[in-house]
C-alpha positions as CSV (number, residue, x, y, z in Angstrom):
1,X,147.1,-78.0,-92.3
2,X,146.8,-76.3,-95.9
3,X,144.5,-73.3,-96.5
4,X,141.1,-75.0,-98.0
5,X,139.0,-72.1,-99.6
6,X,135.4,-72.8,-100.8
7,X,134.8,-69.9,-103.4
8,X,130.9,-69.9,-104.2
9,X,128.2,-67.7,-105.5
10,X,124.4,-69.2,-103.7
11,X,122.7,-69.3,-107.6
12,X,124.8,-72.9,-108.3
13,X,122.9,-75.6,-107.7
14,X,126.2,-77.3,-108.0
15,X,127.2,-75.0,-105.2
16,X,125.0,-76.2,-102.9
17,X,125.4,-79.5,-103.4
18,X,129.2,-79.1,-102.7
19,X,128.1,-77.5,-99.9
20,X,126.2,-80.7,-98.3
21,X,129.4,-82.4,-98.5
22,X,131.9,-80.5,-97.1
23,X,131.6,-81.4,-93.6
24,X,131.8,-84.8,-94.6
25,X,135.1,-83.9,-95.6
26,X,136.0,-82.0,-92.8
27,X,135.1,-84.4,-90.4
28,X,137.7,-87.1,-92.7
29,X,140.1,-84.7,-92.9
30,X,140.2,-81.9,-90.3
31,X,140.5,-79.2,-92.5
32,X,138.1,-76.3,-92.1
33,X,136.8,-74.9,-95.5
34,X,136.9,-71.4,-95.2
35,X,133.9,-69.7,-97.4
36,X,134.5,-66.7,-100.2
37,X,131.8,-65.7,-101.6
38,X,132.4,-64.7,-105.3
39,X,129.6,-63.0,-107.7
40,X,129.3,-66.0,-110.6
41,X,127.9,-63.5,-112.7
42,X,130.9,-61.1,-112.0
43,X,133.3,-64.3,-112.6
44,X,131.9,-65.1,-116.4
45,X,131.5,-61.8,-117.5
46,X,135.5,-61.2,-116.7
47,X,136.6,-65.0,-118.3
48,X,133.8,-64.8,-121.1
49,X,132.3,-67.8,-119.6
50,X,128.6,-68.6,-119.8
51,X,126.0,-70.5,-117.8
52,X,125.7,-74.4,-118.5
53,X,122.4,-74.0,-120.1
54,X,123.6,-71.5,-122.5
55,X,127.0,-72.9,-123.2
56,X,126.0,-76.7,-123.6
57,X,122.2,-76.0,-123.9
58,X,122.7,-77.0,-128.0
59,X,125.0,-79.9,-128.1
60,X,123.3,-82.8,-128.4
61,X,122.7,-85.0,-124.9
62,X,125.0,-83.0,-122.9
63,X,122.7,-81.0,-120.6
64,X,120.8,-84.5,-120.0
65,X,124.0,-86.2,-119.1
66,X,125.1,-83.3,-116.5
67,X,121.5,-84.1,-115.0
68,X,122.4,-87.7,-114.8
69,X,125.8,-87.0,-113.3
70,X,123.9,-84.6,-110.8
71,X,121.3,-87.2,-109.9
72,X,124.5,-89.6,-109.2
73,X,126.1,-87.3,-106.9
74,X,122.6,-86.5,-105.0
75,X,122.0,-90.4,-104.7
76,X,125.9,-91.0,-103.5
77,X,125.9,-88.7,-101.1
78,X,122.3,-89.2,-99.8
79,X,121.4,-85.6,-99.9
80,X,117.5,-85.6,-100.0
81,X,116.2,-82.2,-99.6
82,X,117.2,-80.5,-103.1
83,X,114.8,-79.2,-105.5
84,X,115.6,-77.2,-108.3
85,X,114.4,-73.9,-107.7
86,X,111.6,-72.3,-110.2
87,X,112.9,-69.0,-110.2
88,X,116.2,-70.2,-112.0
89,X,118.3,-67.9,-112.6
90,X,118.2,-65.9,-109.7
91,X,120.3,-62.5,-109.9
92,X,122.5,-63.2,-106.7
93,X,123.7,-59.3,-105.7
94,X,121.7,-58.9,-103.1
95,X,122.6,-62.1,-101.1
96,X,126.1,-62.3,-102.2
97,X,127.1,-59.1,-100.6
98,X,125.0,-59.8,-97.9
99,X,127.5,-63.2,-97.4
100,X,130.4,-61.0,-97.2
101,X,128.4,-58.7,-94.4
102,X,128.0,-61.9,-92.7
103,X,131.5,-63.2,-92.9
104,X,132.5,-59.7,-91.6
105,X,129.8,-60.3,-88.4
106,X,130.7,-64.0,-87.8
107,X,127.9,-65.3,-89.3
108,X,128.5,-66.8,-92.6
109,X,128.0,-70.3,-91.2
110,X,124.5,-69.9,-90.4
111,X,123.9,-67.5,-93.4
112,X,125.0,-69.7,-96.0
113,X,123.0,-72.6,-94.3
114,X,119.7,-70.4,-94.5
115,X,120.5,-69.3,-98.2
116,X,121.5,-72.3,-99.4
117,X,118.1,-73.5,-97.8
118,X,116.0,-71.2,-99.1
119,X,117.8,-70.9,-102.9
120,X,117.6,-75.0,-103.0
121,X,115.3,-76.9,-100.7
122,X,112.6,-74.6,-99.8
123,X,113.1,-72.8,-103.2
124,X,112.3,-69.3,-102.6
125,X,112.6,-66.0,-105.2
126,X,115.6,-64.9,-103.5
127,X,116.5,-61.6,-105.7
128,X,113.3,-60.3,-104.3
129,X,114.1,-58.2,-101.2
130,X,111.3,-59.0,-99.6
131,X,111.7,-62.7,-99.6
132,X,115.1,-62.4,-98.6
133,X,114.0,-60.5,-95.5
134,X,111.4,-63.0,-94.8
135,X,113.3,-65.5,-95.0
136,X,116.7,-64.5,-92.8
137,X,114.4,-63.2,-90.1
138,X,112.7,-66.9,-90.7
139,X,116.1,-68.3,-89.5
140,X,117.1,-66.4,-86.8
141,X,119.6,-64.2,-88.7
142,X,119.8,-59.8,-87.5
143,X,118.4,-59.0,-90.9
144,X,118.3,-55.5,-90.8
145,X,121.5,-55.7,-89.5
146,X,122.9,-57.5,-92.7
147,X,120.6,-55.4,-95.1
148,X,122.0,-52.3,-93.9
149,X,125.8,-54.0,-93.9
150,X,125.1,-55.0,-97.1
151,X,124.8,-51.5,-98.8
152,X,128.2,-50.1,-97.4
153,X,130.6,-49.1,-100.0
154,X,133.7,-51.6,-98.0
155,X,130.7,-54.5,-98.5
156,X,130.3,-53.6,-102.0
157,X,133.9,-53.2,-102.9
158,X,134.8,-56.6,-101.3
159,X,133.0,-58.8,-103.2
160,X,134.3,-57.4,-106.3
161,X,137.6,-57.7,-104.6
162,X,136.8,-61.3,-104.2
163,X,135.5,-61.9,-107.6
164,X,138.4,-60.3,-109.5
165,X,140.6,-62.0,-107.0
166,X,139.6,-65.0,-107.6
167,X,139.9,-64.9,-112.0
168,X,143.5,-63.4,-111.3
169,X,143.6,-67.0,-109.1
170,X,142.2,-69.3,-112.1
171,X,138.8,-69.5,-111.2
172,X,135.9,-69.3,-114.2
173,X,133.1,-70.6,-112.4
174,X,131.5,-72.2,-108.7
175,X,131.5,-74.1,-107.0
176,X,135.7,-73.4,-107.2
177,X,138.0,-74.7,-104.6
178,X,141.8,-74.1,-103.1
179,X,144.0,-76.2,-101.5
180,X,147.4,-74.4,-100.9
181,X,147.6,-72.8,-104.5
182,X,146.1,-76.2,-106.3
183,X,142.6,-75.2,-107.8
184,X,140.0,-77.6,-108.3
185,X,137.1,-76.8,-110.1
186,X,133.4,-78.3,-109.8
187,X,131.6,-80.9,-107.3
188,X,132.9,-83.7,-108.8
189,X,136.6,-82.5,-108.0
190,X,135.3,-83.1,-104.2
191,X,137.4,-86.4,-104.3
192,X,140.9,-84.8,-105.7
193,X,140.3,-82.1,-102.8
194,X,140.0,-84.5,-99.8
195,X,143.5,-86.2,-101.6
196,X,144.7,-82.8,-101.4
197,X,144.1,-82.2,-98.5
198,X,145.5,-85.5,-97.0
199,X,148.3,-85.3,-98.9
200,X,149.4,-81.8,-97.8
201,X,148.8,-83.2,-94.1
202,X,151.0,-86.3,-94.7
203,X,153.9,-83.5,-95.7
204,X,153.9,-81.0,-93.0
């Protein structure tokens, strides 16, 4: 079975939407995505990449297609609880390290669950420390715990690790994914990962 990395930062919509249809995958494939968090804003300041809205936001009908192409993706996969959240952009330090403390604690599944909930179906203001707490105590999760793991320097340091990790790897934006060494960038390279993925089974 291949290594299958996930590499996301919680402010992509297209993130999360990725993230509604991974264990589709898994369940097809039995791979297990394994989830790096990465700081997006980290990742386009180091490849001189920009947001969608800025890059595109100019050129005539090509945010409004990307919205179409969205609302095709949403509709084929039946996911029915996203909402755009009001408080786009959202300045994802805070929760991003807090991911890696959770990875570190064995949590990341239900973390990334209540973040992804919170950043894009239940839209909350989540650079706001006091809506994250809220809201992770809201799901169950040892906030203080993560809070306090959260500001170590070894927390800190790692997901710059995993940010400049992943530019050395190829990746300029999120959702990003791995399979072996074979990147594949974006939701709609969902597809080419589950062939991936099946075709690295069929050789082993």
């Amino acid at each position: 079975m291949p290594r299958v990395e996930f590499l996301f930062d919680f402010g992509s919509p297209n993130a999360y939407l990725a993230h509604k249809v991974i264990p589709e995958i898994e369940k097809r494939t039995g791979a297990k995505f394994e989830y790096i968090p990465v700081l997006l804003g980290g990742v386009f300041k180091l490849t001189n990449n920009r947001p969608p809205m800025v890059a595109f936001g100019e050129i005539k009908g090509k945010m409004q297609y990307e919205q179409l192409e969205m609302r095709r993706f949403i509709e084929r996969h039946r996911i029915s609880q996203f909402q755009f959240n009001p408080h786009f952009p959202v300045n994802t330090l805070a929760i991003m390290r807090m991911a890696v403390a959770a990875k570190t604690q064995g949590v990341l599944p239900r973390y990334a669950d209540a973040v992804f909930h919170y950043m894009w179906e239940a839209p909350k203001k989540m650079d706001d420390p006091d809506v994250i707490r809220a809201a992770l105590t809201e799901s169950g999760l040892d906030t203080d715990k993560l809070f306090a793991a959260s500001q170590s320097h070894e927390i800190k340091q790692q997901l710059m690790n995993n940010t400049e990790a992943a530019v050395a790897r190829g990746t300029f934006g999120s959702p990003t994914f791995f399979v072996g060494n074979e990147m594949f960038f974006g939701k709609d390279r969902l597809r080419d990962v589950e062939e991936e993925i099946l075709q690295a089974n069929k050789a082993t």
